[in-house]
mmCIF file of the N, C-alpha and C atoms, coordinates in Angstrom:
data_MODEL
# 
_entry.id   MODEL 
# 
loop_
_atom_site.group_PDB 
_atom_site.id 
_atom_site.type_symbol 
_atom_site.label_atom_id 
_atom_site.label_alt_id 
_atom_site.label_comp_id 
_atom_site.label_asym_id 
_atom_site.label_entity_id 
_atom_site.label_seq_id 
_atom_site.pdbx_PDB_ins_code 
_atom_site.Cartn_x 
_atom_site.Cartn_y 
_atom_site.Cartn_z 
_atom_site.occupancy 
_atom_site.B_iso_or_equiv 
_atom_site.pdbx_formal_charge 
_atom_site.auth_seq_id 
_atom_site.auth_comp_id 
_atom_site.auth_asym_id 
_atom_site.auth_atom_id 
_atom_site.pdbx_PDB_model_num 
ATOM 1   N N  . UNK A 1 1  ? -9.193  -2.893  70.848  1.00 0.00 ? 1  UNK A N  1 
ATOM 2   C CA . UNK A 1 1  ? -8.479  -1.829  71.540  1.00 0.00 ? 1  UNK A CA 1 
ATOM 3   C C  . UNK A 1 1  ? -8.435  -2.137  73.033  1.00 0.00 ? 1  UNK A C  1 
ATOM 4   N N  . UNK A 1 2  ? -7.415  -2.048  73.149  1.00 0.00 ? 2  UNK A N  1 
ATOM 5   C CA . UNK A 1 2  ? -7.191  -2.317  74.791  1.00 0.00 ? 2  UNK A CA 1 
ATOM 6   C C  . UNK A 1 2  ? -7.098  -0.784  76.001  1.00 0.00 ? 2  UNK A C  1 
ATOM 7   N N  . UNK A 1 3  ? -7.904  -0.931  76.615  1.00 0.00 ? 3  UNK A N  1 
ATOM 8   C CA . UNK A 1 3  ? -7.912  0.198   77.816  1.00 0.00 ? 3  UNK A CA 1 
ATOM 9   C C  . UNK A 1 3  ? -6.469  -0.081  79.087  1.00 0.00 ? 3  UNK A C  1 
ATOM 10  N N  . UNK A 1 4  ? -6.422  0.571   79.084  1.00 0.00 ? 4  UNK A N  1 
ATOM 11  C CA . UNK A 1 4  ? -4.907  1.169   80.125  1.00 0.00 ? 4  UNK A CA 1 
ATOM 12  C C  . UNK A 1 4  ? -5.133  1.222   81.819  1.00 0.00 ? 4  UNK A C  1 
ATOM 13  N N  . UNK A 1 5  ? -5.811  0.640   82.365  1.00 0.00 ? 5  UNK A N  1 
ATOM 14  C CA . UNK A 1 5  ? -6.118  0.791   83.861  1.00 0.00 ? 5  UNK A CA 1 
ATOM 15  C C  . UNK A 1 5  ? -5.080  1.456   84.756  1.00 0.00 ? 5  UNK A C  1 
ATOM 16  N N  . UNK A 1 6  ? -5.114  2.406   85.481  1.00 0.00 ? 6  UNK A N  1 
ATOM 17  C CA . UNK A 1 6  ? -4.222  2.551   86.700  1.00 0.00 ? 6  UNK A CA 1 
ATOM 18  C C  . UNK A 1 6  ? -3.679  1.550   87.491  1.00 0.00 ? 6  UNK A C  1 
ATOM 19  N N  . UNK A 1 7  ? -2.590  1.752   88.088  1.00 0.00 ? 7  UNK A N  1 
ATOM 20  C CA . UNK A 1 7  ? -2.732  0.929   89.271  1.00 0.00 ? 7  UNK A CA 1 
ATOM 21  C C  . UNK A 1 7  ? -3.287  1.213   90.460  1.00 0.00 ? 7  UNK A C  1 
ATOM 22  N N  . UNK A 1 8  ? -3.834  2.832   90.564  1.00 0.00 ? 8  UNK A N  1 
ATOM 23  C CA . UNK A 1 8  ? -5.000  2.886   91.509  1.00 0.00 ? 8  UNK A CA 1 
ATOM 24  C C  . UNK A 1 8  ? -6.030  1.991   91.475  1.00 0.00 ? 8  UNK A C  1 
ATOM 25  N N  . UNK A 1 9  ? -6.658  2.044   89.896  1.00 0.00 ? 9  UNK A N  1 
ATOM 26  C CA . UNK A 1 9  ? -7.374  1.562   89.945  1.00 0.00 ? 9  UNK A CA 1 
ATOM 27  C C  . UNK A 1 9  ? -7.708  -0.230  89.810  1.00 0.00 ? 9  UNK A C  1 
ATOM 28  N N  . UNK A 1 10 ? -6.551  -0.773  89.755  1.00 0.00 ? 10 UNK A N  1 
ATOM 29  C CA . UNK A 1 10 ? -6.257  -2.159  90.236  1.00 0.00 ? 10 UNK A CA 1 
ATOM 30  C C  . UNK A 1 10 ? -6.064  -2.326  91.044  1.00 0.00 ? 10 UNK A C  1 
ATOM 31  N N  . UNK A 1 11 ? -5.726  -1.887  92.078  1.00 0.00 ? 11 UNK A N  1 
ATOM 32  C CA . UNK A 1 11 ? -5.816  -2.200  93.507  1.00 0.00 ? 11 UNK A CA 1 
ATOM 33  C C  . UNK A 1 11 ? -7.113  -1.685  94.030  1.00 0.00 ? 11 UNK A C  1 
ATOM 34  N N  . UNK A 1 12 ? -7.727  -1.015  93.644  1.00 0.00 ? 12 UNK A N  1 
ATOM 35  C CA . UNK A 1 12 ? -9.168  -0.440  94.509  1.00 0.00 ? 12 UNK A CA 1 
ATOM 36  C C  . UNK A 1 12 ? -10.273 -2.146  93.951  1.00 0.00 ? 12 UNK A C  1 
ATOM 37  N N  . UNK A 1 13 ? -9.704  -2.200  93.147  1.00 0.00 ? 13 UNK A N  1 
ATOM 38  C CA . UNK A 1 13 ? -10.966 -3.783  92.183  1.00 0.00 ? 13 UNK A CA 1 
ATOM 39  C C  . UNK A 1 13 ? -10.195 -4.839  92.934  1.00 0.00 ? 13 UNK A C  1 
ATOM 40  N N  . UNK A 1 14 ? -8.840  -5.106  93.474  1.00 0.00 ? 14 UNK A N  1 
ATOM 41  C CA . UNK A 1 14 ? -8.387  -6.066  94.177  1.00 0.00 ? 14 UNK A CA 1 
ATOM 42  C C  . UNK A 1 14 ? -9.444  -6.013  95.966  1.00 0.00 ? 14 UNK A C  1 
ATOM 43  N N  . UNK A 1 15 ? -9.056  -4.744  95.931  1.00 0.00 ? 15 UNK A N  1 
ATOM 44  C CA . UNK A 1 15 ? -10.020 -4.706  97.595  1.00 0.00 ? 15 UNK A CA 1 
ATOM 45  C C  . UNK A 1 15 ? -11.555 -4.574  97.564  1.00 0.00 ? 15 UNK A C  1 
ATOM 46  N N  . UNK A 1 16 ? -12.091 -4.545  96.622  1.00 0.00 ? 16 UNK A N  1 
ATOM 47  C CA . UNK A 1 16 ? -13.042 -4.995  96.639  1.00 0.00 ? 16 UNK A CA 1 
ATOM 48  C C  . UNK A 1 16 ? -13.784 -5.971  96.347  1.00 0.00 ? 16 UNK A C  1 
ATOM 49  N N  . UNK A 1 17 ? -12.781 -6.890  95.313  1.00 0.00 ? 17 UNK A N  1 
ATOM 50  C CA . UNK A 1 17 ? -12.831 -8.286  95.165  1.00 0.00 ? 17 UNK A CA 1 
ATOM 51  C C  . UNK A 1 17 ? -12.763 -9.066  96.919  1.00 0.00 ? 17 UNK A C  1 
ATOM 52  N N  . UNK A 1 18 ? -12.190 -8.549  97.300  1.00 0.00 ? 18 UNK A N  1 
ATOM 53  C CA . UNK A 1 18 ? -11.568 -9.362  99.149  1.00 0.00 ? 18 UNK A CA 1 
ATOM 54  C C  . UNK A 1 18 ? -12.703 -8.859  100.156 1.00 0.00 ? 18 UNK A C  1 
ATOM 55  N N  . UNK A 1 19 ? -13.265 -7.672  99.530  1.00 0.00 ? 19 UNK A N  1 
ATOM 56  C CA . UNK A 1 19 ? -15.015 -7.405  100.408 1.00 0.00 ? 19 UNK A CA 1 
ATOM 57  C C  . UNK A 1 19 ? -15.762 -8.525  100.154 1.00 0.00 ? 19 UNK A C  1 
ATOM 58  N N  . UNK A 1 20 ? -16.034 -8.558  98.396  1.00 0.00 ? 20 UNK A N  1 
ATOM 59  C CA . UNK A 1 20 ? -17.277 -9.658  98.457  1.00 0.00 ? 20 UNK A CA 1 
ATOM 60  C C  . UNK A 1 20 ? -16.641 -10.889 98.788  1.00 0.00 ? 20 UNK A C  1 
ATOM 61  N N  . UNK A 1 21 ? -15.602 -11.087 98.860  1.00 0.00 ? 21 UNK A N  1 
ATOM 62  C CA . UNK A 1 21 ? -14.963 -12.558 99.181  1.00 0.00 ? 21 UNK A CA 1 
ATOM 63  C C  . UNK A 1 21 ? -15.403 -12.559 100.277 1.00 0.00 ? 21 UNK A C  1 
ATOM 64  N N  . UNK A 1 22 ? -14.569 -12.191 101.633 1.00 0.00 ? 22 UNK A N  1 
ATOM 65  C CA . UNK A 1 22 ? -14.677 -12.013 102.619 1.00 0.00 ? 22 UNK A CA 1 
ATOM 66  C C  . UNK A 1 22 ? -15.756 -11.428 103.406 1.00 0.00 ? 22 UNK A C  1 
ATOM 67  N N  . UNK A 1 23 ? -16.257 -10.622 103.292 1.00 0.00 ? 23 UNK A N  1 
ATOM 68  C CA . UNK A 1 23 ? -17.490 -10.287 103.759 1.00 0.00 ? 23 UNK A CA 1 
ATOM 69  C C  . UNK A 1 23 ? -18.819 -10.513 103.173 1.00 0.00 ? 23 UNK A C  1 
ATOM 70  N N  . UNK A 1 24 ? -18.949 -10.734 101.996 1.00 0.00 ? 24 UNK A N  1 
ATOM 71  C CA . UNK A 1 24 ? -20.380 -11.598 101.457 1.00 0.00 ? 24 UNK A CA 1 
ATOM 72  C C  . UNK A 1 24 ? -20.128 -12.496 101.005 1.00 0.00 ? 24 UNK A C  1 
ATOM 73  N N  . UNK A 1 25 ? -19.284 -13.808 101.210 1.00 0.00 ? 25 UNK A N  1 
ATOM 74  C CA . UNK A 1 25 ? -19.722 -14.829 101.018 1.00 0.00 ? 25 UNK A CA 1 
ATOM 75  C C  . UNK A 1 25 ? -19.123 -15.658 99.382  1.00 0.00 ? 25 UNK A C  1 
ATOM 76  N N  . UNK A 1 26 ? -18.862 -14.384 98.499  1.00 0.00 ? 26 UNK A N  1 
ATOM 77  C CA . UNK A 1 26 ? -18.543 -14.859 97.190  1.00 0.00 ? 26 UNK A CA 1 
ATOM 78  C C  . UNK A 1 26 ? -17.472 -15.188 96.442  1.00 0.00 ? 26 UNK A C  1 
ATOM 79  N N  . UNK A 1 27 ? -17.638 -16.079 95.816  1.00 0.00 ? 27 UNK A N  1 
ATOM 80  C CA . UNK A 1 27 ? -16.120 -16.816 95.101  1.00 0.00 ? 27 UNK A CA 1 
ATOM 81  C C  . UNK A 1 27 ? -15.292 -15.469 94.399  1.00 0.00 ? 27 UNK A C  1 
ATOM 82  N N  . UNK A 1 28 ? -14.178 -15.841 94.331  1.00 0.00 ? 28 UNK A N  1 
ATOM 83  C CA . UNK A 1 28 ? -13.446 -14.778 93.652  1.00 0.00 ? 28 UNK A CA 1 
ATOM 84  C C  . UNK A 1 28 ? -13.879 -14.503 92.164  1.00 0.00 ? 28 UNK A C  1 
ATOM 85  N N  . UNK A 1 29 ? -14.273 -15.767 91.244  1.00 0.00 ? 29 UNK A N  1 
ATOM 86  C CA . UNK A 1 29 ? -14.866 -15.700 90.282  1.00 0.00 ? 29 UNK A CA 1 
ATOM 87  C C  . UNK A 1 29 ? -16.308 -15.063 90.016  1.00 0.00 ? 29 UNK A C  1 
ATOM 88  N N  . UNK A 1 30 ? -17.405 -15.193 91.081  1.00 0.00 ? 30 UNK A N  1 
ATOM 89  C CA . UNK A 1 30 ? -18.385 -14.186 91.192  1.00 0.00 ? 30 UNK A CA 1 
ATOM 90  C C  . UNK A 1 30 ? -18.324 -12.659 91.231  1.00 0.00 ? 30 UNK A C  1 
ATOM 91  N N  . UNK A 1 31 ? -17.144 -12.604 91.945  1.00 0.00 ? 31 UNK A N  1 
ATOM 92  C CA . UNK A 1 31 ? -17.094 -10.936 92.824  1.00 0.00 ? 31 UNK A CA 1 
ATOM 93  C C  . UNK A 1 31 ? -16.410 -10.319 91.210  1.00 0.00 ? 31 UNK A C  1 
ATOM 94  N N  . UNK A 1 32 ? -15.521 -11.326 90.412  1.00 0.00 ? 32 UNK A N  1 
ATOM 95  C CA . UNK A 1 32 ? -14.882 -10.667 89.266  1.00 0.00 ? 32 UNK A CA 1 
ATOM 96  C C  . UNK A 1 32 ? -16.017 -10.249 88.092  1.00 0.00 ? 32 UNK A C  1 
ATOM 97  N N  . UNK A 1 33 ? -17.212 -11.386 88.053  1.00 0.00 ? 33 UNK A N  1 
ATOM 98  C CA . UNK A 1 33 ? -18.405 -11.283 87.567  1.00 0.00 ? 33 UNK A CA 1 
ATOM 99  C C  . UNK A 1 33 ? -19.190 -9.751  87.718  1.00 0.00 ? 33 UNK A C  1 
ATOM 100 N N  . UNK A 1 34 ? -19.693 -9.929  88.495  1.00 0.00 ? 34 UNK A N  1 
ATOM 101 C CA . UNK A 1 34 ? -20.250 -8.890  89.427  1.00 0.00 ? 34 UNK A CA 1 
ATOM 102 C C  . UNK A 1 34 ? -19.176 -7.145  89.642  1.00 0.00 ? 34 UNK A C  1 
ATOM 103 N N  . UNK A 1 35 ? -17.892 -7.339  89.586  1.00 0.00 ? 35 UNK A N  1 
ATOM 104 C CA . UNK A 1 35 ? -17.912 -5.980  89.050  1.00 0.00 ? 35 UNK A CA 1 
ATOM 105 C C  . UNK A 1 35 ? -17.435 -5.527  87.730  1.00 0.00 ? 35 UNK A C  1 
ATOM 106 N N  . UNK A 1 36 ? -17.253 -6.657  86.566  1.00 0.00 ? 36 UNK A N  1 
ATOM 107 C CA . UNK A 1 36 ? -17.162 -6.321  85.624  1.00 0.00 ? 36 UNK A CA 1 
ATOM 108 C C  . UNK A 1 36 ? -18.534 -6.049  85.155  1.00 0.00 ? 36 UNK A C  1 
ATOM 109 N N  . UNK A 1 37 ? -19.805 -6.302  85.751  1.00 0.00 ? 37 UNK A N  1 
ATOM 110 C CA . UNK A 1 37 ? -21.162 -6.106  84.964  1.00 0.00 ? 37 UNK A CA 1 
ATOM 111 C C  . UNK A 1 37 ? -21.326 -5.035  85.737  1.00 0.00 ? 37 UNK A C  1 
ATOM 112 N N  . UNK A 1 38 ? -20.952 -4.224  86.818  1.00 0.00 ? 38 UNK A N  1 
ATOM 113 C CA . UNK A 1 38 ? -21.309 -2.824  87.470  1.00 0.00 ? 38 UNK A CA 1 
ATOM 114 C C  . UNK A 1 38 ? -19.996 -1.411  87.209  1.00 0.00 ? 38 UNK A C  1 
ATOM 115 N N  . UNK A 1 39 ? -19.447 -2.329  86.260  1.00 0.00 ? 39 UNK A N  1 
ATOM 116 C CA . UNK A 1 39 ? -18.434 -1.235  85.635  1.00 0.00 ? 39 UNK A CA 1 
ATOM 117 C C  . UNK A 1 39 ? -17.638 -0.333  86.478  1.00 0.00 ? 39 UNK A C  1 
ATOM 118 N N  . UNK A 1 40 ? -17.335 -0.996  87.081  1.00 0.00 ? 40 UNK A N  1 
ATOM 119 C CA . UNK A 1 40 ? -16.591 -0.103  88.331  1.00 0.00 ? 40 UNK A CA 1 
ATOM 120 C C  . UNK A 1 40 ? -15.344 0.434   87.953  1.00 0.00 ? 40 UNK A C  1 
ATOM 121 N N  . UNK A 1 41 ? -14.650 -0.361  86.780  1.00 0.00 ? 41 UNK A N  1 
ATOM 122 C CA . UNK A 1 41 ? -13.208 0.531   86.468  1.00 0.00 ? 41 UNK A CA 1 
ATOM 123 C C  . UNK A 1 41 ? -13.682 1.808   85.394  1.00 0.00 ? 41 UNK A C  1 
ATOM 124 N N  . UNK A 1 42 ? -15.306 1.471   85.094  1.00 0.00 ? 42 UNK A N  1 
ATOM 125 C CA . UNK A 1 42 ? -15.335 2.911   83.941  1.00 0.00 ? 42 UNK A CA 1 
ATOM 126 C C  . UNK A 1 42 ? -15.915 4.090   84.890  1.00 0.00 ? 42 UNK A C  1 
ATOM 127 N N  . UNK A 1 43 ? -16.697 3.502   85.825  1.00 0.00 ? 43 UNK A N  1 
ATOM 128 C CA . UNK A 1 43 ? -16.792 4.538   86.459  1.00 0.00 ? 43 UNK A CA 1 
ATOM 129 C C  . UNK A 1 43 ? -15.506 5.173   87.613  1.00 0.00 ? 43 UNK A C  1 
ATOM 130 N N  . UNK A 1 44 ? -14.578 4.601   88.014  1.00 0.00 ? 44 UNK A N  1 
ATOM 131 C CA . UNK A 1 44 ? -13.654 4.909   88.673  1.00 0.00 ? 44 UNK A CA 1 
ATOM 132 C C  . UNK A 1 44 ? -12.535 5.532   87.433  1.00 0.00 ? 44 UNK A C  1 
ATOM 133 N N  . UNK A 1 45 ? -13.129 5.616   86.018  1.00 0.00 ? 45 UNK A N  1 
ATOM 134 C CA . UNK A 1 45 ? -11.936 6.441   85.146  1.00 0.00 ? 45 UNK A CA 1 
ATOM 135 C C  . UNK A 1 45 ? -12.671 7.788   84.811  1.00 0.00 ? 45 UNK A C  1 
ATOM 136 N N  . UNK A 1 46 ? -13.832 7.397   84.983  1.00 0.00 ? 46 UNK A N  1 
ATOM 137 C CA . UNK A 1 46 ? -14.806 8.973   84.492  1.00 0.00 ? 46 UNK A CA 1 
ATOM 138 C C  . UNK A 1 46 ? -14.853 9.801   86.152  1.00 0.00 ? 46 UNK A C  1 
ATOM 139 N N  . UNK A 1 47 ? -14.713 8.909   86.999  1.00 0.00 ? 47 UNK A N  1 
ATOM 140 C CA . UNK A 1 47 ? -15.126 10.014  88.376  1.00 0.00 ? 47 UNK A CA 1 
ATOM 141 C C  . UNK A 1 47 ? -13.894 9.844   89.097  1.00 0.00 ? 47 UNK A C  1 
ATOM 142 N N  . UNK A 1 48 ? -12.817 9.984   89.518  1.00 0.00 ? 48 UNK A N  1 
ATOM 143 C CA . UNK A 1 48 ? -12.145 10.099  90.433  1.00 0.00 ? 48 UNK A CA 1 
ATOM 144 C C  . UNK A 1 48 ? -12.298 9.798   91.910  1.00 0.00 ? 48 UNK A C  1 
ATOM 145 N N  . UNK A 1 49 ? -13.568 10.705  92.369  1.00 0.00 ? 49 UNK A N  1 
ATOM 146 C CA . UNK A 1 49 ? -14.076 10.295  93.231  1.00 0.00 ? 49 UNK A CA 1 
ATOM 147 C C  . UNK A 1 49 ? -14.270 8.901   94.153  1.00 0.00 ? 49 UNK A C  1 
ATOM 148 N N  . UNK A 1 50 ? -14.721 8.430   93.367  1.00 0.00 ? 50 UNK A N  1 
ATOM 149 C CA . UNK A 1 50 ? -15.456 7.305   93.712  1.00 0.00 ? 50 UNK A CA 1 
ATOM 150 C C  . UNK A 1 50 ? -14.087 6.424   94.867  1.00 0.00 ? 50 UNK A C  1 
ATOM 151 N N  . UNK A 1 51 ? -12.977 6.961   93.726  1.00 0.00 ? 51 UNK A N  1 
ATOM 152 C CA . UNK A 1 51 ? -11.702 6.098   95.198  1.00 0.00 ? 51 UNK A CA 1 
ATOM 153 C C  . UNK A 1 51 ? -11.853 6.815   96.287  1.00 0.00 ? 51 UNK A C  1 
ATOM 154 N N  . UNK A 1 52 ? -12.910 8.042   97.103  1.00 0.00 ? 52 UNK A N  1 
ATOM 155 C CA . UNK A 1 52 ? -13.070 8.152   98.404  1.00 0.00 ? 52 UNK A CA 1 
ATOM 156 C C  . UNK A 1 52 ? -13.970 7.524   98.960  1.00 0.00 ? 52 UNK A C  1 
ATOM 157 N N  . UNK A 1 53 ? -14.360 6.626   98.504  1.00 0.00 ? 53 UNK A N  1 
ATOM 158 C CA . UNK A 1 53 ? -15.496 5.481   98.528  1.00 0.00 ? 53 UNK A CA 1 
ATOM 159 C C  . UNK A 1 53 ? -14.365 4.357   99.117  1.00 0.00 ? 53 UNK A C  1 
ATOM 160 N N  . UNK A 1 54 ? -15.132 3.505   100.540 1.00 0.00 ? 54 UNK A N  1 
ATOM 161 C CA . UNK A 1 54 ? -14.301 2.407   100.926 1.00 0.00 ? 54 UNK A CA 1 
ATOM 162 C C  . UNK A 1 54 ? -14.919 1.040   99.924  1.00 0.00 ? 54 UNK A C  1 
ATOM 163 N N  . UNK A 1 55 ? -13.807 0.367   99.877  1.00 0.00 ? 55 UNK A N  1 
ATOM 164 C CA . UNK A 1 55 ? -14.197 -1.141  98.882  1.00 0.00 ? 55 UNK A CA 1 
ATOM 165 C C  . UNK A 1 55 ? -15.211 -1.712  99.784  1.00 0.00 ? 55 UNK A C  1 
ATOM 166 N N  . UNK A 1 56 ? -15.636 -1.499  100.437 1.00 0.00 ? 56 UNK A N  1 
ATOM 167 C CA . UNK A 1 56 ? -16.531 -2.136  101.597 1.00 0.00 ? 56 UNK A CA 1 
ATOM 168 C C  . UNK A 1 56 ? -17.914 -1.421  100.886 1.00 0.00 ? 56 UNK A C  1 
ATOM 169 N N  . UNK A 1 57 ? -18.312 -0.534  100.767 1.00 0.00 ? 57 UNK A N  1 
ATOM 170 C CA . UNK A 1 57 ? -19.291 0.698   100.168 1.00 0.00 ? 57 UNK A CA 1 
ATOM 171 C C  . UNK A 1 57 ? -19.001 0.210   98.865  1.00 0.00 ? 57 UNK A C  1 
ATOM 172 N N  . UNK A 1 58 ? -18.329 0.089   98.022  1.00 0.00 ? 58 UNK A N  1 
ATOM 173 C CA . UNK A 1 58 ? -18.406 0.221   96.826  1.00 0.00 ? 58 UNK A CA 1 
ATOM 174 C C  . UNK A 1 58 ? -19.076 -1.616  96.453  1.00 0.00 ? 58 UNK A C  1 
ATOM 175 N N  . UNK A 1 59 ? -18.659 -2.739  97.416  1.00 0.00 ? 59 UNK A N  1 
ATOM 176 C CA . UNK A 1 59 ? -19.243 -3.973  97.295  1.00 0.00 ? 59 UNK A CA 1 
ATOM 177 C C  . UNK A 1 59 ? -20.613 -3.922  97.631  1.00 0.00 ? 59 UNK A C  1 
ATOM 178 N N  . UNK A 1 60 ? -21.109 -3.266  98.670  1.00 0.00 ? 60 UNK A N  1 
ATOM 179 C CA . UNK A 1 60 ? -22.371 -3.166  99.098  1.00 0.00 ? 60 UNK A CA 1 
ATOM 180 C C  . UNK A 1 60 ? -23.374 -2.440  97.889  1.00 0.00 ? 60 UNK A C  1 
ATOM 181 N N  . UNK A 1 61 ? -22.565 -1.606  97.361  1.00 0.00 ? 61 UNK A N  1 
ATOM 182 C CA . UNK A 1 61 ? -23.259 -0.684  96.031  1.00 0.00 ? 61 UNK A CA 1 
ATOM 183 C C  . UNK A 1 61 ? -23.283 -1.901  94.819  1.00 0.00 ? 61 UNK A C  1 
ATOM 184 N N  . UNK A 1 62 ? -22.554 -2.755  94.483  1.00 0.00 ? 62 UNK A N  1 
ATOM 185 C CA . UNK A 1 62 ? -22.763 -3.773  93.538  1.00 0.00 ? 62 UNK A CA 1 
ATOM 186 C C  . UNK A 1 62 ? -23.488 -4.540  94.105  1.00 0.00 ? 62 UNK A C  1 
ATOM 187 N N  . UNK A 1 63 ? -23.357 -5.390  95.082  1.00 0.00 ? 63 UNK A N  1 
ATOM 188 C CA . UNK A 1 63 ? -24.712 -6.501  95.465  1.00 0.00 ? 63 UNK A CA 1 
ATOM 189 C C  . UNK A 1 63 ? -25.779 -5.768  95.123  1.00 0.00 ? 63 UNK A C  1 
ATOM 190 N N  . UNK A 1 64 ? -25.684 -4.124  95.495  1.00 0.00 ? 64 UNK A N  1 
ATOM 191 C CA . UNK A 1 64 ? -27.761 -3.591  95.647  1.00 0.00 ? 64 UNK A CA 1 
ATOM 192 C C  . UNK A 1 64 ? -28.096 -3.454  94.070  1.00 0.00 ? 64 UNK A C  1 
ATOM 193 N N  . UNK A 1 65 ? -26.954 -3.074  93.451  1.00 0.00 ? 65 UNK A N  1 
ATOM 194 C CA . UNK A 1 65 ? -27.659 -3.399  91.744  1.00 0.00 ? 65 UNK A CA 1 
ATOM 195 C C  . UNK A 1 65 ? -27.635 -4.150  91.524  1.00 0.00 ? 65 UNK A C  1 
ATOM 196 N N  . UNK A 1 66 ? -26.982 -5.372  91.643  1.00 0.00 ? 66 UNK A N  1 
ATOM 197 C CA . UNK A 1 66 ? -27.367 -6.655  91.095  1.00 0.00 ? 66 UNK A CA 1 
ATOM 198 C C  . UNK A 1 66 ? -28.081 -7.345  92.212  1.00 0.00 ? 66 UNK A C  1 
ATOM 199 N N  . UNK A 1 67 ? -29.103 -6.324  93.053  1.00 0.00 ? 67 UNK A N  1 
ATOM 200 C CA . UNK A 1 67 ? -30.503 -7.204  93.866  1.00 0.00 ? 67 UNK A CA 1 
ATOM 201 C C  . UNK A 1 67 ? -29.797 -8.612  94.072  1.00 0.00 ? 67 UNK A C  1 
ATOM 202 N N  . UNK A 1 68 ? -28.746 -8.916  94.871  1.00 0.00 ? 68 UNK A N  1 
ATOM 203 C CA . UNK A 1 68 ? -28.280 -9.877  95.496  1.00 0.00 ? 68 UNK A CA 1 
ATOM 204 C C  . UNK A 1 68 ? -28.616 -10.111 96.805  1.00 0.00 ? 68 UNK A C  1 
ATOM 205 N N  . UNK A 1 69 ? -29.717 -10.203 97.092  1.00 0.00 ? 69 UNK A N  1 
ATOM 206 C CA . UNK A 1 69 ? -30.848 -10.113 98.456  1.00 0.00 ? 69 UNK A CA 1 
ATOM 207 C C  . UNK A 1 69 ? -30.302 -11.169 99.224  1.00 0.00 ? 69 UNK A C  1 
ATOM 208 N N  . UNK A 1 70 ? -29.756 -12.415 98.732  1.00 0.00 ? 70 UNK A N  1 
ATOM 209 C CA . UNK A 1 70 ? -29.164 -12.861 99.875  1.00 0.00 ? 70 UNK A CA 1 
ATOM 210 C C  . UNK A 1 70 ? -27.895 -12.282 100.743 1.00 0.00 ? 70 UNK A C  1 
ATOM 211 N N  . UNK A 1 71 ? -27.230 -11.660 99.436  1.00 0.00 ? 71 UNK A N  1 
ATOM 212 C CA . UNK A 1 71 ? -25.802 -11.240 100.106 1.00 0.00 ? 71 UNK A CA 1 
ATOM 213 C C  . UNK A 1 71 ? -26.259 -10.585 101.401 1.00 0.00 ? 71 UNK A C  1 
ATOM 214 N N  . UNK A 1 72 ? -27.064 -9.665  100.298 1.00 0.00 ? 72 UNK A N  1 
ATOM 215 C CA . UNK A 1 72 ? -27.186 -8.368  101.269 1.00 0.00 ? 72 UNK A CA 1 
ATOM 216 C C  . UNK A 1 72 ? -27.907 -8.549  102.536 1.00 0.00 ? 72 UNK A C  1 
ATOM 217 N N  . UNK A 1 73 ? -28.377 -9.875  102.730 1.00 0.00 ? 73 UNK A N  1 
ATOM 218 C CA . UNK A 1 73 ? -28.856 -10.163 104.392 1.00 0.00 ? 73 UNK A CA 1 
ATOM 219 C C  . UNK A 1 73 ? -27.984 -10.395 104.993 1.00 0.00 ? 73 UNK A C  1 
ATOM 220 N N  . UNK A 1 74 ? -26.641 -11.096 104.620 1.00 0.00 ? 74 UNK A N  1 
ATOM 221 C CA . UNK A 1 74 ? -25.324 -11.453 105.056 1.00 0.00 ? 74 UNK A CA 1 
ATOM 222 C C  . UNK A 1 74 ? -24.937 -9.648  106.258 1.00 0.00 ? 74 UNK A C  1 
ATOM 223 N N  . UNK A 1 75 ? -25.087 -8.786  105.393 1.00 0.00 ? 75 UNK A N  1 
ATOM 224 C CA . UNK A 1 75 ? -24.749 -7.342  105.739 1.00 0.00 ? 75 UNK A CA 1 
ATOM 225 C C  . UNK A 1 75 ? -25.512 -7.224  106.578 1.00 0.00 ? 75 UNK A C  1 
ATOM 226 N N  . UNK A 1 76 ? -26.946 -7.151  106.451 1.00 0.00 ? 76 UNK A N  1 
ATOM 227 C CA . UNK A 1 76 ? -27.894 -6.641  107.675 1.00 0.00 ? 76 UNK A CA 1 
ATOM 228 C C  . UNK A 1 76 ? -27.190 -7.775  108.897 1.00 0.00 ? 76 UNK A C  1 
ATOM 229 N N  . UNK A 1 77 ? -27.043 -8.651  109.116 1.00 0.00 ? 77 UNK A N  1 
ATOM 230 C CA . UNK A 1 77 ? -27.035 -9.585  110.055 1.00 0.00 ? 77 UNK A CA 1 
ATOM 231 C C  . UNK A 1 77 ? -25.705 -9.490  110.386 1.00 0.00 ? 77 UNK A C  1 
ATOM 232 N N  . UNK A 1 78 ? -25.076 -9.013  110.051 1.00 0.00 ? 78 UNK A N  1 
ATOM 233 C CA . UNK A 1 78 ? -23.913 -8.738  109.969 1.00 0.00 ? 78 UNK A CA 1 
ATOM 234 C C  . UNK A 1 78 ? -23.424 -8.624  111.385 1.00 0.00 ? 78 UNK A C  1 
# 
């Protein structure tokens, strides 16, 4: 069975793919990794919300669950 995504919600996973690219460091293939294992399109279909969340916040919220301690020094040093 195939799920139906918005195009809200394909463009909110495009800009946050271009956070962890661009601002931590990670291949496009990681950052696709990394938010398909933090479920970000199921939680962006159950909460609405969450698109008042910047892709910047919402990348920083995936590195801290997936304890990506280097990224996330990238940020402090930032």
């Amino acid at each position: 069975m195939s799920i139906i995504i918005s195009k809200d919600i394909k463009m909110m996973v495009q800009h946050i793919i271009r956070e962890l690219v661009e601002e931590f460091g990670k291949s496009e293939i990681e950052a696709k990794e990394l938010i398909q294992k933090s479920d970000v399109v199921r939680s962006l279909m159950i909460d609405p919300m969450g698109f008042h969340e910047s892709p910047y916040n919402w990348a920083l919220s995936i590195l801290t669950d997936a304890n990506d301690v280097e990224a996330l020094e990238k940020y402090l040093n930032h």
